[in-house]
C-alpha positions in Angstrom: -72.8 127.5 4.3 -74.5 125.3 6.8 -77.7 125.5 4.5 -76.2 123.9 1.1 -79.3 121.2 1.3 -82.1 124.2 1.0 -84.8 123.7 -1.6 -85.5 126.4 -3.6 -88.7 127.4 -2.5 -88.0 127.1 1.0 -87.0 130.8 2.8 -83.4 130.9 4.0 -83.1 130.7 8.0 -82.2 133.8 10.2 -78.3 133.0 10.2 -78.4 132.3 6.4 -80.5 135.4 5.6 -78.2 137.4 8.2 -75.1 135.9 6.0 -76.5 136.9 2.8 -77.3 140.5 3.8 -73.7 141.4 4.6 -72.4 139.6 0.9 -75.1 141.2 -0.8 -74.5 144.8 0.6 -71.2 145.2 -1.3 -72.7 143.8 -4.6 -73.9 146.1 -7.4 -77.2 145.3 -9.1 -76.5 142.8 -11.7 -79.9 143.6 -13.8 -82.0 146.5 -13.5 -86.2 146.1 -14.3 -87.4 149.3 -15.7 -91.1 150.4 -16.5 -91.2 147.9 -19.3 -91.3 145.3 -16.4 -90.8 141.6 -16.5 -90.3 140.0 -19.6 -88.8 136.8 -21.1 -85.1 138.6 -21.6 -85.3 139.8 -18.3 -86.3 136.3 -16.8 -83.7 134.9 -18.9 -80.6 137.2 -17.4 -82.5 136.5 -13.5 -82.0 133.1 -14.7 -78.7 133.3 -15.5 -77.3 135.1 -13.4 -78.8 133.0 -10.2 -77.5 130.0 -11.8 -73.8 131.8 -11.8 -73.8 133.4 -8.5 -76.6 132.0 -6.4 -76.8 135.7 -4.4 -77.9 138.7 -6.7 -79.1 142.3 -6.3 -81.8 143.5 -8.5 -82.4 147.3 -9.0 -86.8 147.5 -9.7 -88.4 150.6 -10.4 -91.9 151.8 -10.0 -94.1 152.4 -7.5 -94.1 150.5 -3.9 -97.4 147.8 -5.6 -95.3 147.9 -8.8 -92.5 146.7 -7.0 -93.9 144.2 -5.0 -95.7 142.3 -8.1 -92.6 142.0 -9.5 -90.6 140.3 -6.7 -93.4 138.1 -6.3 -93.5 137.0 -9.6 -90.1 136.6 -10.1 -89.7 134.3 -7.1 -92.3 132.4 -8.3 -91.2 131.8 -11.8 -87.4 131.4 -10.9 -88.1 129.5 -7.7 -86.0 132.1 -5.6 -86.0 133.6 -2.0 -86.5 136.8 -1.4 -83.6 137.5 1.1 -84.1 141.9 1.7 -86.6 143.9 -0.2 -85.5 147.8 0.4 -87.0 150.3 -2.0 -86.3 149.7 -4.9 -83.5 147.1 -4.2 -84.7 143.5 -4.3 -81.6 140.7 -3.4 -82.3 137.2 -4.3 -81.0 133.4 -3.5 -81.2 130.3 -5.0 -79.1 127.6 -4.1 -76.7 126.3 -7.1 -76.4 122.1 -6.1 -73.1 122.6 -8.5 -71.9 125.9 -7.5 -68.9 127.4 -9.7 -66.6 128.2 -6.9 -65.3 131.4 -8.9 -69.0 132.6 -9.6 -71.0 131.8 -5.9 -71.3 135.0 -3.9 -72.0 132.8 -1.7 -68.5 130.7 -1.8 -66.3 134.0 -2.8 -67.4 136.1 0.6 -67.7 132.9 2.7 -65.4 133.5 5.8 
């Protein structure tokens, strides 16, 4: 990807977001957030699992404000981008400075 260098507060560009929609539409949700909501477990596995594979679905459930609160917060306490938000579907990036090569959505799907 053309954007290794991104920070990870900083909103991927149009191309990279593009990019990352088409990867992320054939992968399953790695953690789902119920009606207990966000927890330290739950930030723990987010945490995880962006360090691992930099690209991630997240299933949330709730209502639309619910739902919302949630991705927010967990962009601000993992320092992730929001990439699509649909429904109840929330996909996130971080950028991995050491990516495992066999992890990285982002390296496994890269054309």
């Amino acid at each position: 990807m053309a954007d290794a260098d991104m920070h990870p507060l900083e909103q991927p560009d149009a191309a990279l977001r593009r990019r990352c929609r088409q990867i992320a539409h054939h992968l399953k949700p790695v953690v789902q957030i119920g009606d207990a909501g966000l927890n330290d477990g739950v930030l723990a596995e987010l945490d995880r699992a962006l360090t691992d594979h930099e690209l991630i679905k997240v299933k949330v459930v709730g209502d639309k404000a619910a739902r919302s609160a949630i991705a927010n917060a967990v962009t601000a306490n993992l320092r992730s981008a929001i990439v699509q938000q649909i429904g109840g579907m929330l996909v996130l990036l971080r950028r991995n400075p050491d990516p495992n090569p066999r992890l990285s959505n982002l390296l496994r799907f890269s054309r």
